[in-house]
C-alpha positions as MATLAB code, in Angstrom:
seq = 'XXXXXXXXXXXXXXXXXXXXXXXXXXXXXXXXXXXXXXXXXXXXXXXXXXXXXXXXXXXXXXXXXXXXXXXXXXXXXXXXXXXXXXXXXXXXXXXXXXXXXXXXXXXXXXXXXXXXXXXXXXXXXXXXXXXXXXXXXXXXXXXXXXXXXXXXXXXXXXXXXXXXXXXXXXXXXXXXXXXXXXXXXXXXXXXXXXXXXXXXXXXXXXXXXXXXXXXXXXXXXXXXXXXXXXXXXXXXXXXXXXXXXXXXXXXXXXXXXXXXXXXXXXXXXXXXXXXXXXXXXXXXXXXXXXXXXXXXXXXXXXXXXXXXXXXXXXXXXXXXX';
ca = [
      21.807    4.435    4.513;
      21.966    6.699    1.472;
      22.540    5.276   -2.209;
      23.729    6.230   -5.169;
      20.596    8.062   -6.114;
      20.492    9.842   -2.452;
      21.716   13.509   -3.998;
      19.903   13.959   -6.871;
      17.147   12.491   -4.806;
      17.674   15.237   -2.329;
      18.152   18.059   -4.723;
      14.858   17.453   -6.642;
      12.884   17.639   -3.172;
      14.584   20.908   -2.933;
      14.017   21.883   -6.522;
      10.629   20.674   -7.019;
      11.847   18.897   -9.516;
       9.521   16.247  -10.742;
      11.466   14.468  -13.699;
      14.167   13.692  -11.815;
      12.118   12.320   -8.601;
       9.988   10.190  -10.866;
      13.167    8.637  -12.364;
      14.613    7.492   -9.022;
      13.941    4.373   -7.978;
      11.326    4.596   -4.826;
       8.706    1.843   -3.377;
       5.357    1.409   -3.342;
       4.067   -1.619   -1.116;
       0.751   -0.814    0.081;
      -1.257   -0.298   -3.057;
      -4.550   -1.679   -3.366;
      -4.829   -2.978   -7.652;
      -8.026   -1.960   -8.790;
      -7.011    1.490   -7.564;
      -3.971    1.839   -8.537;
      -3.922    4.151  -11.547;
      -3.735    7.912  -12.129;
      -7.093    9.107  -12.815;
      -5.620   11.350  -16.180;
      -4.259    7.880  -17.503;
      -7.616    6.434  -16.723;
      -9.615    9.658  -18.203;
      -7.388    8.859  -21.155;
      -8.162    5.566  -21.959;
     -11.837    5.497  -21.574;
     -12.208    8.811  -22.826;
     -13.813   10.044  -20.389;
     -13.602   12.449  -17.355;
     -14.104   11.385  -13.804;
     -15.135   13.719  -10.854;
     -12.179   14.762   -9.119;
     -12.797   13.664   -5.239;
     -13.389   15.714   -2.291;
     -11.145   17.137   -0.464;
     -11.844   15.377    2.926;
     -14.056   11.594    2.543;
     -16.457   10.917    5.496;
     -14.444    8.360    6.581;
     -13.291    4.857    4.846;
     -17.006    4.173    3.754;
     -17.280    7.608    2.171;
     -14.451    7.128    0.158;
     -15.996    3.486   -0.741;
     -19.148    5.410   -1.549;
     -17.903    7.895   -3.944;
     -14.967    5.272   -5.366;
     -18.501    3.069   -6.523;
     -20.498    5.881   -7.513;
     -17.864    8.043   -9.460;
     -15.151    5.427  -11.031;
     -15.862    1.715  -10.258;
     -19.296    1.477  -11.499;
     -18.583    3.598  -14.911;
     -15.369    1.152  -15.517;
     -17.435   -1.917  -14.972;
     -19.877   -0.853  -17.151;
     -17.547   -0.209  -19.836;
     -15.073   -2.899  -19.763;
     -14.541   -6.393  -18.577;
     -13.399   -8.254  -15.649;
      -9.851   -9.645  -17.541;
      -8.878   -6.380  -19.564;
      -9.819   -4.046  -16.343;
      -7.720   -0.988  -17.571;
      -7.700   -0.205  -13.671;
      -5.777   -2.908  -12.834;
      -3.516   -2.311  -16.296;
      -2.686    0.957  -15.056;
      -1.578    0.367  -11.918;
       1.687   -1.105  -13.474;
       1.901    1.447  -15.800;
       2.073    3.873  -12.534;
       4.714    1.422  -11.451;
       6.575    2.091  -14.583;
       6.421    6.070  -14.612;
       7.258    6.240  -11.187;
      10.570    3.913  -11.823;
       9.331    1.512   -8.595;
      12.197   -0.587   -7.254;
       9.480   -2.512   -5.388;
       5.783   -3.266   -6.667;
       3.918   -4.963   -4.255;
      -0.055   -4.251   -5.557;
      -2.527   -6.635   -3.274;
      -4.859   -8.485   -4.855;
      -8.114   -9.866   -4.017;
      -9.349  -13.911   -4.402;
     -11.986  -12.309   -6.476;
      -9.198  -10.721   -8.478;
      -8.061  -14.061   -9.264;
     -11.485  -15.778   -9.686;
     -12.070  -13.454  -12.093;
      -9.001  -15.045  -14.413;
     -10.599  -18.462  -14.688;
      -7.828  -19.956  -12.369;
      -4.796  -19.031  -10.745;
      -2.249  -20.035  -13.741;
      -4.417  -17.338  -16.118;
      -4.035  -15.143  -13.324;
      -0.186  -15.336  -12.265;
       0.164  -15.522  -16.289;
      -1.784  -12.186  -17.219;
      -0.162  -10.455  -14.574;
       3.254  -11.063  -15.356;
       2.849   -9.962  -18.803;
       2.158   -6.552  -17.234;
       5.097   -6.414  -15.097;
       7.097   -7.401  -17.764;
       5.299   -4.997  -20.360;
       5.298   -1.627  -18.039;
       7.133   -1.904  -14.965;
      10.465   -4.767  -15.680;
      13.104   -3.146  -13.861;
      10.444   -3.510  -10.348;
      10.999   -6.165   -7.906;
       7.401   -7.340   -8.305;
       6.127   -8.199   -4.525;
       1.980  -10.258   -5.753;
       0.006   -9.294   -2.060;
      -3.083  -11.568   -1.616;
      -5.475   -9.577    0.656;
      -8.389  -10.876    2.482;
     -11.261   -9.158    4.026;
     -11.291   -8.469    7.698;
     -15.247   -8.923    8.180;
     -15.774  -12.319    6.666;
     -15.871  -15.715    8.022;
     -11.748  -16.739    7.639;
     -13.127  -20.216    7.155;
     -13.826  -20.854    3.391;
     -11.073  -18.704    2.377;
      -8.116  -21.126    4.130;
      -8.264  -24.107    1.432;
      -7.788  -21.110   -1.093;
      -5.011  -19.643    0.964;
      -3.495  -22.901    1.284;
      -3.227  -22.848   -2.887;
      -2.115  -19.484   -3.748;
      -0.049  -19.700   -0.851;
       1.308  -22.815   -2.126;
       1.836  -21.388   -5.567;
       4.799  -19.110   -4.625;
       3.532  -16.053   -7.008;
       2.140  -13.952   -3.471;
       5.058  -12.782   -1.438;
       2.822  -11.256    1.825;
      -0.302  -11.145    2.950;
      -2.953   -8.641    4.570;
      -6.088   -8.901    5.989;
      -7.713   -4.855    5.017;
     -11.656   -3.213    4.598;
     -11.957   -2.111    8.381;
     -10.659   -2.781   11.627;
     -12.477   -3.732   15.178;
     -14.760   -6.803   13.419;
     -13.213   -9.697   14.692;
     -10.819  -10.777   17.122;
      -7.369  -10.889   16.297;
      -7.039  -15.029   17.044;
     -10.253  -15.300   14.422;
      -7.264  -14.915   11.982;
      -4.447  -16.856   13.495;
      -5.491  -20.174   10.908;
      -5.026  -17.540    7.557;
      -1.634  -15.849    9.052;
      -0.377  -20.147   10.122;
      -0.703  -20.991    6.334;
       1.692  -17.213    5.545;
       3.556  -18.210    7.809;
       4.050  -22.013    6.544;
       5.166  -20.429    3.046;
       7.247  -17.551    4.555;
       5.802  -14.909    3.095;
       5.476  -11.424    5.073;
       3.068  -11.019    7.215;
       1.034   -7.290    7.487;
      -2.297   -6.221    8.469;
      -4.320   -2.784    8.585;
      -3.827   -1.858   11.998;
      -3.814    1.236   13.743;
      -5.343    3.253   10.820;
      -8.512    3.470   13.575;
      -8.066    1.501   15.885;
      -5.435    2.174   18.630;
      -1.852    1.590   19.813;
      -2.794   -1.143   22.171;
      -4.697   -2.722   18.463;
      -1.047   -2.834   16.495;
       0.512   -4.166   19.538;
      -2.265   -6.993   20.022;
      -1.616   -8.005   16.381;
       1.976   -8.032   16.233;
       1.607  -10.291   19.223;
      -1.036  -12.392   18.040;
      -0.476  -12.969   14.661;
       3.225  -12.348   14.320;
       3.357   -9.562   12.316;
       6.148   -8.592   10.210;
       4.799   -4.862    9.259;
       1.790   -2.888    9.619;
      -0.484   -1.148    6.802;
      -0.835    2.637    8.323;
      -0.321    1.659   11.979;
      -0.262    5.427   12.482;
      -1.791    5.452   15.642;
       0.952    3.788   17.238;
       2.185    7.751   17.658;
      -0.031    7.765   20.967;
       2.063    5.174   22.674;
       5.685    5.260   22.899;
       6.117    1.819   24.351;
       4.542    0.652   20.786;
       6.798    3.021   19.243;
       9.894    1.329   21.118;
       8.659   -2.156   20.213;
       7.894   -1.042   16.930;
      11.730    0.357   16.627;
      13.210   -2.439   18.034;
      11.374   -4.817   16.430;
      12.141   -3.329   13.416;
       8.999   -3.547   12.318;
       7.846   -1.356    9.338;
       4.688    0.772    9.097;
       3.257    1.192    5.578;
       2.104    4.568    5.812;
      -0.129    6.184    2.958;
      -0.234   10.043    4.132;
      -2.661   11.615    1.722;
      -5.083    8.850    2.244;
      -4.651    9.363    5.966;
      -5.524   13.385    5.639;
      -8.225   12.708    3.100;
      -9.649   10.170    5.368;
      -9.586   12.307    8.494;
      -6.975   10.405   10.260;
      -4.394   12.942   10.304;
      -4.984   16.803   10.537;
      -2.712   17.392    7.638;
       1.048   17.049    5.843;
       2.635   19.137    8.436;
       1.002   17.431   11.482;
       0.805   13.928    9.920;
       2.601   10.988   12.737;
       5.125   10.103   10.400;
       7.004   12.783   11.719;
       6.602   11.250   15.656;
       7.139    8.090   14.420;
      10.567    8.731   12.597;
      11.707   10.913   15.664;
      10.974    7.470   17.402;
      12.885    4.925   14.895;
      10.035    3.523   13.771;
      10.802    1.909   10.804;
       8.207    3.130    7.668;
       7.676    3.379    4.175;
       5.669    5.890    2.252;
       2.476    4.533   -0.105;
      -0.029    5.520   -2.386;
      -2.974    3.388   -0.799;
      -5.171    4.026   -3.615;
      -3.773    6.611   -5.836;
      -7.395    6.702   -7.972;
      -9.225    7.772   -5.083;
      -6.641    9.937   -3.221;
      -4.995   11.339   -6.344;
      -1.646   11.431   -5.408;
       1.561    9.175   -6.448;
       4.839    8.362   -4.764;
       6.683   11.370   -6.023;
       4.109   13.656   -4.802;
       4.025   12.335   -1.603;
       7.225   12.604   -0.845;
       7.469   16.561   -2.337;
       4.232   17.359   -0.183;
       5.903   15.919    3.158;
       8.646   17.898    2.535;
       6.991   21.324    1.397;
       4.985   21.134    4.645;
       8.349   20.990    6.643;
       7.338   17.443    8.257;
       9.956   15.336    7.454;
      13.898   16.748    5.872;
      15.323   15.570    2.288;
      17.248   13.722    3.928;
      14.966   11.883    6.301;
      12.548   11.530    3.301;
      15.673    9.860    1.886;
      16.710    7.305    4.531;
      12.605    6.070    3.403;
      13.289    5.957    0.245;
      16.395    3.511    0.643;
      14.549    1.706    3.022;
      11.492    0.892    1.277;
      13.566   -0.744   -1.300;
      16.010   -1.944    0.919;
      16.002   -5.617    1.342;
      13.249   -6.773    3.552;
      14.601   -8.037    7.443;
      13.643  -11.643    7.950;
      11.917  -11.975   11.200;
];
């Protein structure tokens, strides 16, 4: 399914050449907001330089550790909730890397922290419109997986309501609840047809992204990666056509994958499985779309041309379910 931008796309892999990936439209739809930004644009604005991360986290509450103790606490202490230039640079990002598709999840604390939802929706579409214009903009209203669900579904019900949030996730850990604990949040999605995803299968197992598809209806999966170890997920996954969001340097720098060459993207396209390549947090992981892409293909794990058929996917119109 190549596009107009398919060659030069190609070439540049070849070529290493950056200018030209970063002006071809590409997608980036698992991006958490707050860390969104390149840490030079962020060293840049608060004049100031951040500690570069390791090169391997101890897992995802290592990487929470160090995000708090090296970036998050220094920005908070320096700005304010409404004019977080995290958050501001995230769509700059957007713009640089010409995204076709934005889709940056959000928090309810994110929009708490706006006064009300109208300040909200209104802030951040003067950003889209300010950095990133040409980017089907894609609002994701994340929830956290270890909470109670029940306070937060009047809330859903309103932002849901609203129209401005096009999917939703539930994210922050795997294995705390039961998948049915969430069925009420993913019933209110569903009632405003927006897409349904969920971090599965980051730690958790096969038999984990095949129990929430089937619970909860699931329209795509947030890493999902360990759906490699089962190809009976892999065929419903393919025939389902249901995409995994996958975010390879934040898998490697997690410890979730052994590296770019050995990373289960590679499986998983052999397989059909639909994905899409991500950022995740580009802040903490330090590398952005076009970089991904170049380091998948300088490690040998996926062709240009594979890497391609991604690329035109993940701004290919989404499949209604």
């Amino acid at each position: 399914m190549p596009d107009k931008f398919s060659k030069a796309f190609i070439t540049a892999l070849k070529n290493h050449d950056t200018k030209t990936l970063l002006s071809i439209p590409k997608s980036d739809v698992h991006n958490h907001l707050g860390r969104g930004c390149r840490v030079e644009w962020l060293s840049e604005k608060m004049n100031h330089t951040f500690a570069k991360p390791p090169a391997v986290f101890e897992g995802l509450q290592g990487m929470q550790d160090w995000y708090v103790n090296n970036i998050r606490d220094y920005c908070r202490a320096h700005d304010n909730n409404q004019t977080d230039v995290r958050r501001e640079g995230c769509f700059v990002e957007a713009g640089r890397n010409h995204l076709a598709r934005f889709a940056p999840s959000f928090s309810e604390t994110d929009i708490e922290d706006y006064g009300s939802l109208k300040n909200f929706c209104e802030y951040y579409d003067m950003l889209h419109q300010k950095y990133c214009p040409d980017a089907v903009y894609e609002p994701e209203l994340a929830f956290q997986s270890y909470v109670d669900i029940e306070p937060a579904l009047a809330r859903a019900e309103e932002y849901f309501a609203s129209g401005y949030f096009k999917s939703i996730d539930v994210c922050c850990g795997e294995g705390y609840k039961p998948f049915s604990d969430y069925i009420p949040l993913y019933k209110i999605a569903e009632k405003y047809d927006v897409i349904k995803r969920m971090h599965v299968g980051e730690t958790g197992s096969a038999d984990d992204v095949e129990a929430a598809i089937e619970t909860l209806g699931l329209d795509e999966i947030h890493h999902g990666i360990n759906a490699v170890h089962s190809p009976r997920v892999m065929k419903l996954l393919a025939d389902r056509k249901i995409t995994l969001n996958v975010c390879p340097t934040s898998n490697i720098k997690l410890g979730y994958a052994k590296s770019y060459a050995e990373h289960p993207i590679k499986i998983l396209v052999e397989n059909g499985v639909p994905v899409t390549i991500n950022t995740d947090d580009l802040l903490v992981f330090d590398s952005s779309v076009d970089e991904e892409y170049q380091r998948l293909y300088d490690a040998g794990t996926l062709t240009a041309e594979q890497l391609d058929d991604i690329r035109c996917w993940g701004i290919a119109e989404r499949i209604k379910k």
